[in-house]
NULO-439741 format. One record per residue (C-alpha): y, z, x; residue number from 0; residue in one letter; chain. Coordinates in steps of 0.001 Angstrom, whole numbers, plus 500000, padded with zeros to 6 digits. Each point is the difference from the previous one (the first is absolute). Layout:
// NULO-439741
+--------+--------+--------+-------+-------+--------+
!     py !     pz !     px ! romar ! mivex ! drendo !
+--------+--------+--------+-------+-------+--------+
!      Y !      Z !      X !   NUM !     A !      A !
...
+--------+--------+--------+-------+-------+--------+
This chain:
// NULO-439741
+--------+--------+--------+-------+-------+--------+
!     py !     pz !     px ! romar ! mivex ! drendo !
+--------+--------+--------+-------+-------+--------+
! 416933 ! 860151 ! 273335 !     0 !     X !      A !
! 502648 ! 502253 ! 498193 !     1 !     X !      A !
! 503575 ! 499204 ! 500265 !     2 !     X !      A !
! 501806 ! 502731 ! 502077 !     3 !     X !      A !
! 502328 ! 501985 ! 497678 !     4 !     X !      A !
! 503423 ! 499197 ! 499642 !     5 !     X !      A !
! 502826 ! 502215 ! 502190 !     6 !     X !      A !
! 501714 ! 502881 ! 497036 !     7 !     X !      A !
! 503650 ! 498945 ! 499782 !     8 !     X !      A !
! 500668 ! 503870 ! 501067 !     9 !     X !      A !
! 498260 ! 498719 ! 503310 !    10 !     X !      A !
! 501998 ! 497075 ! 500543 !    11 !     X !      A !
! 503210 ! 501484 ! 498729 !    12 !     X !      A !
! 499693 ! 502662 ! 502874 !    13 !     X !      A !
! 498403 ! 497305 ! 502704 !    14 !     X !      A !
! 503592 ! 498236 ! 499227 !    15 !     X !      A !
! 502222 ! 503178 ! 500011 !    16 !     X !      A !
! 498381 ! 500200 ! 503562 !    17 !     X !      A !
! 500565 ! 496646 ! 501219 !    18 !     X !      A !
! 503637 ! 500221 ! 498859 !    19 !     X !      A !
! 500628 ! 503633 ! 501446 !    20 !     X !      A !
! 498135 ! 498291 ! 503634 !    21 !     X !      A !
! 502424 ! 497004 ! 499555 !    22 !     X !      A !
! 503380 ! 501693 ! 500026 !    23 !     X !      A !
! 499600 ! 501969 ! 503344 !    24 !     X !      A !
! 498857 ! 496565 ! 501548 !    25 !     X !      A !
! 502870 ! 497869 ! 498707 !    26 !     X !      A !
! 502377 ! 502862 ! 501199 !    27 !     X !      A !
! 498496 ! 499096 ! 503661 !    28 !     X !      A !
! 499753 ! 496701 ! 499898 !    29 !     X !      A !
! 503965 ! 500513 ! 499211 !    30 !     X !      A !
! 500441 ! 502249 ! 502897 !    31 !     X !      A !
! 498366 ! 497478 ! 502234 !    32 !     X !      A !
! 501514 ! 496939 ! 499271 !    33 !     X !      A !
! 504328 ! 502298 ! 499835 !    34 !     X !      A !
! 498901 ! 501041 ! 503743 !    35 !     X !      A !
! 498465 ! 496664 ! 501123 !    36 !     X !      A !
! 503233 ! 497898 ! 498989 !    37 !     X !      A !
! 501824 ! 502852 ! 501049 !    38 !     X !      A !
! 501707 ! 501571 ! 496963 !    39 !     X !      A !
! 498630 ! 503677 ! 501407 !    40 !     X !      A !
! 500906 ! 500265 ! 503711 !    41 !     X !      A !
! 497093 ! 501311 ! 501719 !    42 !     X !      A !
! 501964 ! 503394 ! 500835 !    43 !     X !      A !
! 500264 ! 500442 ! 496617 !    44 !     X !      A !
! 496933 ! 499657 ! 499015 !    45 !     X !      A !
! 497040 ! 498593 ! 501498 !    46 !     X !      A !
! 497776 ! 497090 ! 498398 !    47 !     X !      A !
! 496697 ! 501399 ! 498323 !    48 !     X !      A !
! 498139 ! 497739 ! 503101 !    49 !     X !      A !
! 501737 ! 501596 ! 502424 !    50 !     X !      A !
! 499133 ! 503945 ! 498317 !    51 !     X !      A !
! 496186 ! 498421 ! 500067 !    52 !     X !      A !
! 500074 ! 498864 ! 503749 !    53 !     X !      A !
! 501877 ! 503961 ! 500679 !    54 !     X !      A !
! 497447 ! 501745 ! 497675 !    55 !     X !      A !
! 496529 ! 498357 ! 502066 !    56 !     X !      A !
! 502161 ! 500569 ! 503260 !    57 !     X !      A !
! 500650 ! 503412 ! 499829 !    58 !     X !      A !
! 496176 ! 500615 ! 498000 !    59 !     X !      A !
! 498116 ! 498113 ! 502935 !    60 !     X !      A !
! 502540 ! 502590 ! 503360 !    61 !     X !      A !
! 498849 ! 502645 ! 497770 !    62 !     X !      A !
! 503868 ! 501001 ! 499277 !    63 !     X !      A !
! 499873 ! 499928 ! 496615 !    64 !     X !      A !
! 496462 ! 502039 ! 499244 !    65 !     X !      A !
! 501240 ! 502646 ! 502640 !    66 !     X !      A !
! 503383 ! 500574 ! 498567 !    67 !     X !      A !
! 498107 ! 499871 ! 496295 !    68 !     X !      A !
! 497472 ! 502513 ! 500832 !    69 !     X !      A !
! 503061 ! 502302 ! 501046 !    70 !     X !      A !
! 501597 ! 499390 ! 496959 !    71 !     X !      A !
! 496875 ! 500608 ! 497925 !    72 !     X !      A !
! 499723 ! 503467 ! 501683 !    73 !     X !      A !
! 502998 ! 500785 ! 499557 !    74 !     X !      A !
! 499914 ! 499299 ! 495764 !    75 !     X !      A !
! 496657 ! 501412 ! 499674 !    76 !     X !      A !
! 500839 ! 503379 ! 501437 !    77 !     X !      A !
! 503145 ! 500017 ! 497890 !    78 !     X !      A !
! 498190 ! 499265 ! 496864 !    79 !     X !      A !
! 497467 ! 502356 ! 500910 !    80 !     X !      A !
! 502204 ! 502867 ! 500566 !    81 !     X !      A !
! 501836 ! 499050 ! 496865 !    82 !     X !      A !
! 497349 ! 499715 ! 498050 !    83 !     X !      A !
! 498201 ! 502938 ! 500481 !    84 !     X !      A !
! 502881 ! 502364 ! 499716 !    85 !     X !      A !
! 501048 ! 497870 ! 496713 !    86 !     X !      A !
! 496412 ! 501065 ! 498662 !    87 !     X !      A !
! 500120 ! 503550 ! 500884 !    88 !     X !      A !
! 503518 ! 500733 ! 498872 !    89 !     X !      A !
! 498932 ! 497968 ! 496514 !    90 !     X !      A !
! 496908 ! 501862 ! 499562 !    91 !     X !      A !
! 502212 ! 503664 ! 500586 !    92 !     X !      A !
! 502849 ! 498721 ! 497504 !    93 !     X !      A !
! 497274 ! 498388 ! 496904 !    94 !     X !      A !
! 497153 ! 502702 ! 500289 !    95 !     X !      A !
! 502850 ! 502899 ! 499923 !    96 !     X !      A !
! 502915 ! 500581 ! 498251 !    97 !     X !      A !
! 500891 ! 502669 ! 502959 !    98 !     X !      A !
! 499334 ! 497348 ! 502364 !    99 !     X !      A !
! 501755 ! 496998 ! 497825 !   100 !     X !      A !
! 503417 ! 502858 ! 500159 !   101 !     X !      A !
! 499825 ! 500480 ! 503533 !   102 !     X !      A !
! 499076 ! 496352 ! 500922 !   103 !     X !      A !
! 501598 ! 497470 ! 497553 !   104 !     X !      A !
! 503625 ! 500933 ! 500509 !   105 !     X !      A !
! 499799 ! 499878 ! 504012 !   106 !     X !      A !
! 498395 ! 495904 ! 499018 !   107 !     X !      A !
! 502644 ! 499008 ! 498002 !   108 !     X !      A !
! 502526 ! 501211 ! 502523 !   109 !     X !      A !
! 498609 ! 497887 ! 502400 !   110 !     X !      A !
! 498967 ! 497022 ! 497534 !   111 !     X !      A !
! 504126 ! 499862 ! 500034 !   112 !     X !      A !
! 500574 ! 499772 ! 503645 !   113 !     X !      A !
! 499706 ! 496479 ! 501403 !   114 !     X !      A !
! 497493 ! 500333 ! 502673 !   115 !     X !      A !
! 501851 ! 497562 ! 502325 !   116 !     X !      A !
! 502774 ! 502580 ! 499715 !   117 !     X !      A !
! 497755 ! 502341 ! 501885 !   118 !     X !      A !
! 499153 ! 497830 ! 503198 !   119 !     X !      A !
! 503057 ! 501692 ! 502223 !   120 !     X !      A !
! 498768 ! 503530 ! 499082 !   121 !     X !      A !
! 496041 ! 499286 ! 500103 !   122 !     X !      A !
! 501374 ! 498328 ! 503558 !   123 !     X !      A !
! 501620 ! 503209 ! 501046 !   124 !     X !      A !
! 497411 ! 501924 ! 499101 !   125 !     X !      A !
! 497075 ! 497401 ! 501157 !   126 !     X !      A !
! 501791 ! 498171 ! 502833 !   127 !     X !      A !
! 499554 ! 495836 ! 499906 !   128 !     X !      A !
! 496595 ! 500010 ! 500591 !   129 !     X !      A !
! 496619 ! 499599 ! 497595 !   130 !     X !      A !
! 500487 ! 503166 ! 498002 !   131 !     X !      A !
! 502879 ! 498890 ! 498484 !   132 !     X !      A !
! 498649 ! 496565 ! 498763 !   133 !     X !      A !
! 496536 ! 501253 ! 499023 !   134 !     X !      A !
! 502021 ! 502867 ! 498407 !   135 !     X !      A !
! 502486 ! 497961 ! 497949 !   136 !     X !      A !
! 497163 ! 497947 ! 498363 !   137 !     X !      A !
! 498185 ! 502958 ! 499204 !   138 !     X !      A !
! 503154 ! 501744 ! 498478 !   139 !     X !      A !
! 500955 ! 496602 ! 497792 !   140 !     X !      A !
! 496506 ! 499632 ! 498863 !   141 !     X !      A !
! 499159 ! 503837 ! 498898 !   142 !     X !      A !
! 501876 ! 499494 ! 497106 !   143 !     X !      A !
! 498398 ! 497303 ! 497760 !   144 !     X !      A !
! 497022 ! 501321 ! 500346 !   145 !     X !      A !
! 501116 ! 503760 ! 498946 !   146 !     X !      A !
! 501326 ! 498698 ! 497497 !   147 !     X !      A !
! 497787 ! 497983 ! 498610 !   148 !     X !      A !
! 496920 ! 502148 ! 500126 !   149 !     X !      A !
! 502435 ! 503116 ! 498535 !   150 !     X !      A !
! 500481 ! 497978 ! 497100 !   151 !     X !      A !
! 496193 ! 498714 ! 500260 !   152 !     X !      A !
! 499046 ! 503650 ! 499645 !   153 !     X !      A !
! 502475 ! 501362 ! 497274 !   154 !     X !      A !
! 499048 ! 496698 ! 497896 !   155 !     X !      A !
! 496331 ! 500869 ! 499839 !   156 !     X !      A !
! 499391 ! 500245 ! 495966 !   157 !     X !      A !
! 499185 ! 503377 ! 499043 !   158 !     X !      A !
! 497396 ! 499404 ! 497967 !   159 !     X !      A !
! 497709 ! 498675 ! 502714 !   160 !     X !      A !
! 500706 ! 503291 ! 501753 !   161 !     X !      A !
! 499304 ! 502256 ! 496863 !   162 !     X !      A !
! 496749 ! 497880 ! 499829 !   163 !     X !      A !
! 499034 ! 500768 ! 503446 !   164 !     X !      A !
! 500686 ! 503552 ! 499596 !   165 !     X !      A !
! 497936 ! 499957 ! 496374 !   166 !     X !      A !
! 497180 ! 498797 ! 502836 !   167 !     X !      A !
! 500557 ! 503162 ! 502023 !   168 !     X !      A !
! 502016 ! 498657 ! 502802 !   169 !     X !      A !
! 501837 ! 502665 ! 501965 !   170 !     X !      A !
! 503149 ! 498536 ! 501572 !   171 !     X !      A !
! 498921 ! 499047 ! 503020 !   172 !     X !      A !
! 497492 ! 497746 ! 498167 !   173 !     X !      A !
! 502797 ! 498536 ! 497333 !   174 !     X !      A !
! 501910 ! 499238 ! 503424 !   175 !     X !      A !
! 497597 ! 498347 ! 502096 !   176 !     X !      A !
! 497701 ! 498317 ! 496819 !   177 !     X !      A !
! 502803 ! 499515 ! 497637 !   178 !     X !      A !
! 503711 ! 500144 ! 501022 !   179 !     X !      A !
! 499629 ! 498592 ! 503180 !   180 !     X !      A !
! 497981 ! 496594 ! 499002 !   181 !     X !      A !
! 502484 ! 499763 ! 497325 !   182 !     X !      A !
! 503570 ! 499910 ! 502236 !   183 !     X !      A !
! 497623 ! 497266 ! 502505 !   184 !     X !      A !
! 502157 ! 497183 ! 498439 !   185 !     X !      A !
! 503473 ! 501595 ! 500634 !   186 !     X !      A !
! 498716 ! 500642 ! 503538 !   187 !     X !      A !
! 499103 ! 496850 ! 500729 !   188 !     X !      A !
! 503517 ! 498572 ! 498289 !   189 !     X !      A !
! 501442 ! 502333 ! 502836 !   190 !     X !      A !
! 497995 ! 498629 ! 502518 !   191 !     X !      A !
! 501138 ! 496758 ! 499416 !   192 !     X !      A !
! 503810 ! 500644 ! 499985 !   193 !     X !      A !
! 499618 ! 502354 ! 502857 !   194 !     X !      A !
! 498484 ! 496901 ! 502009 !   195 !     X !      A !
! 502929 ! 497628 ! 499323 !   196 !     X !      A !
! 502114 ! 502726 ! 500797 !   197 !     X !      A !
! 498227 ! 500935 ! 503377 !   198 !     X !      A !
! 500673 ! 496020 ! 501068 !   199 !     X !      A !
! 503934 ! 500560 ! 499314 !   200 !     X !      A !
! 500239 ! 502744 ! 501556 !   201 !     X !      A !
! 497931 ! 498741 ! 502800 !   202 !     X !      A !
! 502546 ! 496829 ! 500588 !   203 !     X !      A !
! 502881 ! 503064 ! 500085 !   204 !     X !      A !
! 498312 ! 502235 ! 502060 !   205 !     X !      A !
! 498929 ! 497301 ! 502530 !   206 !     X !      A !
! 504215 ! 499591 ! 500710 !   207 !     X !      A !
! 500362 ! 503364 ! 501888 !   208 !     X !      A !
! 499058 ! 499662 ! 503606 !   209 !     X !      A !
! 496376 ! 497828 ! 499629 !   210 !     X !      A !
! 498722 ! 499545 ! 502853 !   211 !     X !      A !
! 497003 ! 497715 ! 498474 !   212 !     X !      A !
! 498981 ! 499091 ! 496099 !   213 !     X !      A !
! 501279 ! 497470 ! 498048 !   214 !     X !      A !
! 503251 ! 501338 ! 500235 !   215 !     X !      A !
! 500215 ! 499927 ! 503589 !   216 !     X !      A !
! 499408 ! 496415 ! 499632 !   217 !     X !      A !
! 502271 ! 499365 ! 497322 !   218 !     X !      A !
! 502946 ! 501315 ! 502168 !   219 !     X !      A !
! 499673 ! 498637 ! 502898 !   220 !     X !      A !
! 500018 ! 496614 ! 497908 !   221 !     X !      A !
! 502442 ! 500646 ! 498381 !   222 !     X !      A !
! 501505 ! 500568 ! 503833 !   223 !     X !      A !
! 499392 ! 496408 ! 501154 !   224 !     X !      A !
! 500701 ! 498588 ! 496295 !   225 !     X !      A !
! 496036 ! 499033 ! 499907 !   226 !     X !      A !
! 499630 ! 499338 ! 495928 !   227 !     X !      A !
! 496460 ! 498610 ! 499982 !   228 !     X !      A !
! 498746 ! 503494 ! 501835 !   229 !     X !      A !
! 502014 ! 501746 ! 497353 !   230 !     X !      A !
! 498822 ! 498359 ! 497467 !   231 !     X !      A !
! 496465 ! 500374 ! 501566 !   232 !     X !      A !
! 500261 ! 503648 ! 499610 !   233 !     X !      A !
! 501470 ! 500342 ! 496629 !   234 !     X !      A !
! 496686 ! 497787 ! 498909 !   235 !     X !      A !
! 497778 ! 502252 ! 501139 !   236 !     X !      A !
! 501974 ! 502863 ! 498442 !   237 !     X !      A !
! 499319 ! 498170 ! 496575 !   238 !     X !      A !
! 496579 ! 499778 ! 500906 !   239 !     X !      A !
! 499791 ! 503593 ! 500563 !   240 !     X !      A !
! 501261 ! 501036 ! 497400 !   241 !     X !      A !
! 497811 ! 497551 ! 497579 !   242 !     X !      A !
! 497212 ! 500965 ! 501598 !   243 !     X !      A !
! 500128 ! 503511 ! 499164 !   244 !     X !      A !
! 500844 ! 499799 ! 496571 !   245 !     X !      A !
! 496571 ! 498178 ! 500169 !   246 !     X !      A !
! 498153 ! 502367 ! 501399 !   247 !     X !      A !
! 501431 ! 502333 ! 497060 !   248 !     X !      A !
! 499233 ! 497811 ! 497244 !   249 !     X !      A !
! 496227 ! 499457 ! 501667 !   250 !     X !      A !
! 499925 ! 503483 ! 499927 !   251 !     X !      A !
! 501680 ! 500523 ! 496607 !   252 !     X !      A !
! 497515 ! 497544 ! 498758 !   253 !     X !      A !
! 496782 ! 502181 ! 501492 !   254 !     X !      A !
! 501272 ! 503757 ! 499425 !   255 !     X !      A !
! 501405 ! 498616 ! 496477 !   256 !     X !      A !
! 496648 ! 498546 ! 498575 !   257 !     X !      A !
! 500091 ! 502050 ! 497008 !   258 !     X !      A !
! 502970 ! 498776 ! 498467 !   259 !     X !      A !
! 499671 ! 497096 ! 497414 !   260 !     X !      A !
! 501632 ! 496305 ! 501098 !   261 !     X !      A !
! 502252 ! 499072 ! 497436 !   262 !     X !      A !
! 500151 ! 496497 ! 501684 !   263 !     X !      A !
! 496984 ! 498371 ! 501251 !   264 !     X !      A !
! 499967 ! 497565 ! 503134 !   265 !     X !      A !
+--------+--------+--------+-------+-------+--------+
């Protein structure tokens, strides 16, 4: 019977880079347990990592917390949508045309220079305190990255691919949709990805102005009754929703991005 083969010391190096990354986050608990249990962090302070379990399966198994998450996931996704799509679209108009870059560019860096935060009272004057103003604040902060980054996607196509293409017989349409486009996918996606962290700030901010329900709703009114383990319930889940849709992008980075060769394996 053949002896199995030996681990690579690549393998084990990075099977002991894990263990030690794992082991830090659970030492820093264990440490948070033990300061509130002999009461070095009052409980109004800050509540035990127990105690945020027990509040976490409470509020999962009354159906608080998925009701107020789904509200808050609606809320992010039509922001990023919005944001999104009108990042693309004014991109596309400023890299395909030098008309369109004059008339389009300048008004983006204007804004680029405006905090967006600064522009709650007047989006709330114009929007009133309800769910325009949130989804449209997360749209606003997002539509930037991803302009940006699929402008300079587009302008950093190398010209010689295009005279190729055209050598081919492409007309423009063709170098646009076979050639330029394909070729700005990576600065999209980069986009994508900031634009998704940014959408979950924005989100926490947005959630402050009158909420009614979301995360944020539930983050006040602990805040309210000085309840730290529902507080730090909700920031958890922000985390998580914010990790999990940098996932998604980097699954989807990973599919749409096949063609490009891995410079690191594993």
């Amino acid at each position: 019977m053949a002896e199995p083969l030996p681990s690579s010391p690549l393998r084990t190096g990075t099977r002991r880079v894990a263990r030690s990354r794992l082991l830090t986050p659970l030492l820093l608990l264990a440490g948070w347990e033990l300061a509130s249990r002999v009461g070095l962090i009052p409980q109004h302070v800050l509540a035990a990592p127990s105690a945020v379990f027990a509040t976490m399966l409470g509020m999962i198994a009354s159906g608080e917390l998925p009701a107020n998450l789904l509200i808050s996931f609606c809320r992010v996704a039509l922001g990023l949508g919005f944001g999104f799509g009108t990042g693309v679209v004014l991109a596309l108009i400023a890299g395909l045309s030098r008309a369109g870059e004059a008339w389009v560019d300048p008004l983006l860096q204007i804004k680029r220079a405006i905090p967006v935060v600064a522009l709650a009272p007047l989006f709330i004057v114009w929007f009133g305190i309800g769910e325009t103003t949130k989804v449209a604040l997360i749209a606003f902060a997002t539509l930037f990255p991803v302009y940006l980054n699929l402008y300079n996607g587009i302008r950093g196509v190398d010209r010689r691919l295009l005279d190729a293409a055209a050598s081919f017989g492409l007309d423009r349409w063709q170098l646009i949709v076979h050639v330029i486009l394909p070729g700005a996918l990576p600065s999209l996606l980069v986009g994508l990805r900031y634009a998704l962290t940014i959408a979950i700030v924005m989100l926490v901010i947005a959630e402050q102005i009158n909420a009614s329900a979301g995360l944020g709703f539930l983050v006040n009114n602990a805040r309210d009754f000085m309840r730290t383990d529902i507080i730090v319930v909700c920031l958890m889940v922000y985390a998580l929703l914010g990790l999990g849709a940098d996932q998604i992008v980097r699954t989807l980075e990973n599919r749409a991005l096949a063609w490009r060769p891995k410079l690191v394996e594993g």
